[in-house]
C-alpha positions in Angstrom: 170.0 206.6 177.9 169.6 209.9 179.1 167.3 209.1 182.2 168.8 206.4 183.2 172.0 208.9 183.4 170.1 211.4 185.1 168.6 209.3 187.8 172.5 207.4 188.4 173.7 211.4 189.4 171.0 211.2 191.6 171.1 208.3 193.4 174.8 208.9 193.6 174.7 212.1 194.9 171.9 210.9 197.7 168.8 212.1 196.9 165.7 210.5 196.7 166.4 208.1 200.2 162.7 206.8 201.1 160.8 208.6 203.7 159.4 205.9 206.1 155.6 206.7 206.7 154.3 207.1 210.0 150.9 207.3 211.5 148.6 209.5 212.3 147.7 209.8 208.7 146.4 213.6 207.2 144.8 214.1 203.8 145.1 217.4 202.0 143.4 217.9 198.7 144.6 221.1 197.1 142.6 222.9 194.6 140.2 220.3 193.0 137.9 223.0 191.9 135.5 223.7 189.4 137.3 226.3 187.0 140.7 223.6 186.8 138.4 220.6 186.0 137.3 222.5 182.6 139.7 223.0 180.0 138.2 226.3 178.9 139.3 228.1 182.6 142.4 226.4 184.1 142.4 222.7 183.0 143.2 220.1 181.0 146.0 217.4 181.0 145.1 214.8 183.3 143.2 217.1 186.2 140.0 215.6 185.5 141.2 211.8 185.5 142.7 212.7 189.0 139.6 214.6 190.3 137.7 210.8 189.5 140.6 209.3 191.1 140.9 211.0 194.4 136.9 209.8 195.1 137.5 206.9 196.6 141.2 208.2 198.2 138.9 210.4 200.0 136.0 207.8 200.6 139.1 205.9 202.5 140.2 209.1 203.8 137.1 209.1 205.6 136.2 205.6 206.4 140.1 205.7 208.6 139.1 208.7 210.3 141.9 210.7 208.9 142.1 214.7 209.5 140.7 215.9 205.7 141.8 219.3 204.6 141.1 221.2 200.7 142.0 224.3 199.4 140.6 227.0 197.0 141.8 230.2 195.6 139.7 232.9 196.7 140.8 236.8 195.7 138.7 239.4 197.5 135.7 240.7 195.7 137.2 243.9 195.4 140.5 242.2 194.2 141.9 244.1 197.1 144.3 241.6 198.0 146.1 241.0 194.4 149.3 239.5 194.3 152.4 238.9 192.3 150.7 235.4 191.9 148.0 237.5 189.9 150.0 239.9 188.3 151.5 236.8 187.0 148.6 235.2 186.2 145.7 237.8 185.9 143.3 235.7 185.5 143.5 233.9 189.0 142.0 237.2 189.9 138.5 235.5 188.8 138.4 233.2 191.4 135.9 235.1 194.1 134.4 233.2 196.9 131.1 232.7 195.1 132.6 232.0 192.2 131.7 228.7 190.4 134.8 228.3 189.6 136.1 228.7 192.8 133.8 226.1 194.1 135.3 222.6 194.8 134.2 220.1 192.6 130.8 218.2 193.7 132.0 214.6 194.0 134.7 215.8 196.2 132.4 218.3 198.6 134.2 218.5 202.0 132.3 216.6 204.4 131.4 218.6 208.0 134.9 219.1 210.2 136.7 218.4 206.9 139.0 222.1 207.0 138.6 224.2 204.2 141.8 226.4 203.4 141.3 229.7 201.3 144.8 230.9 199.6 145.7 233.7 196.9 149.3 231.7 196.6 150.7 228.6 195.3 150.8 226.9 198.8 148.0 226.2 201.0 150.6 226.6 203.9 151.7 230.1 202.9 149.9 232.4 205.3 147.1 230.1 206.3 146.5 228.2 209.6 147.0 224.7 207.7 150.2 223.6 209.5 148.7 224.8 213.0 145.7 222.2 212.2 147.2 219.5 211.0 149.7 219.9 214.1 147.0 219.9 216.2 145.7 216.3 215.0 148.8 215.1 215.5 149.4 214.3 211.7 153.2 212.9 210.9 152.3 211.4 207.1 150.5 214.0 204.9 148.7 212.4 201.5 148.6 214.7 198.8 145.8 214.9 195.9 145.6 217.8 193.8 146.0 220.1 190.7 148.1 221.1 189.4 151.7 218.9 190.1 154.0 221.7 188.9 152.4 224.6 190.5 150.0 224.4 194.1 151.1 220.7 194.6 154.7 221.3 194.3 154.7 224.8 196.5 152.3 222.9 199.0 154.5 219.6 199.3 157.4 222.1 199.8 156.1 223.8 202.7 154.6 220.3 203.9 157.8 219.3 204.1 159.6 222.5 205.4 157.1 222.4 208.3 157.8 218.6 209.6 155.1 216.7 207.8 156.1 213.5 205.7 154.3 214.1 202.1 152.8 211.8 200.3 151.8 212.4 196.7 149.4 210.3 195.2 150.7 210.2 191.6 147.5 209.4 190.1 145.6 211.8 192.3 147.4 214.8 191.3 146.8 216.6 187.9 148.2 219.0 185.4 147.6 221.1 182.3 150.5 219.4 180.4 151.6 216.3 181.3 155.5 217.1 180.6 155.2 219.2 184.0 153.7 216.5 185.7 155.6 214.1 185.0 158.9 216.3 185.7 157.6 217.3 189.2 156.6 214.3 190.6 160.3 212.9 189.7 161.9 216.3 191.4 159.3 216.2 194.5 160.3 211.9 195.1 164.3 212.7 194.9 163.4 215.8 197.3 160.3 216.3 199.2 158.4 213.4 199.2 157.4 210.0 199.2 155.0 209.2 195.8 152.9 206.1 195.2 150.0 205.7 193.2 146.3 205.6 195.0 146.5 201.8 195.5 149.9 201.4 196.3 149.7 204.2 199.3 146.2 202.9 200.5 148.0 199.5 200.9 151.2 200.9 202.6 149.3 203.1 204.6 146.6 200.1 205.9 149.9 198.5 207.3 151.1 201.4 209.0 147.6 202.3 210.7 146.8 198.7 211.2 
């Protein structure tokens, strides 16, 4: 009874109106790296079921011709360029640019041209030349894979959002530690930020669009 309370306020109160997609299409896949695949570093949840379902999102990606873009925490080797993000979370601080843990995960290797965004923050837009690039391809719809929903995903979809872009989080795509969090912020990012679909229902929408 509660949620269906919770989601009456909402649509009362206007949020959550649909965001009509519009080509050109972008693809942004934030932080499917080695080190949040294993639940001994940064896992767990549902990452690693998203990692294997962003494969053939990107495979699509690809075959359309869409701009691809990933990101990775890298911290200087030194450490030199520590944050309140790592004060807050020290251990970030392990993820160097050699790192294996740094390193994106190998079924989801960027392909040549595909833009490769290093951060030390939650957003991949946050002091980085992403919004510039995808500007420059012209992109107006941004799809969204990534780990995890509550933390890079959310603060990426954000910015997306905050610079002009239309997001698009693939709910089955994207991946967190505890699913409570997921779950929570891909109900707060669809009433706010975003459009969210699963993999085959945004492939389908988006085949009409760029038809």
């Amino acid at each position: 009874m509660k949620a269906r309370n919770d989601i009456s306020t909402y649509q009362r109160q206007g949020f959550g109106t649909p965001l009509e997609l519009k080509p050109p299409v972008g693809l942004l896949i934030i932080d499917f790296v080695n080190g949040f695949n294993d639940p001994d570093v940064f896992g767990g949840g549902n990452i690693s079921q998203a990692i294997n379902n962003t494969v053939p999102l990107l495979e699509a990606a690809r075959k359309s011709g869409w701009p691809v873009a990933h990101s990775r925490i890298v911290f200087a080797d030194d450490g030199a360029d520590h944050n309140i993000f790592s004060l807050k979370i020290p251990a970030m601080l392990t993820l160097k640019e050699g790192v294996h843990n740094s390193a994106i995960v190998p079924e989801l290797t960027p392909a040549e041209g595909e833009f490769v965004v290093r951060k030390t923050v939650p957003s991949a837009f946050f002091g980085t030349s992403l919004a510039a690039w995808l500007a420059q391809r012209g992109v107006q719809t941004l799809v969204v894979a990534g780990a995890v929903t509550s933390g890079c995903v959310r603060a990426s979809v954000v910015d997306a959002m905050s610079y002009g872009f239309r997001p698009l989080v693939v709910s089955d795509c994207v991946g967190d530690r505890a699913l409570e969090p997921h779950h929570a912020n891909l109900f707060d990012m669809e009433q706010k930020n975003a459009t969210v679909m699963t993999r085959d229902e945004a492939l389908s929408a988006l085949a009409e669009i760029t038809a």
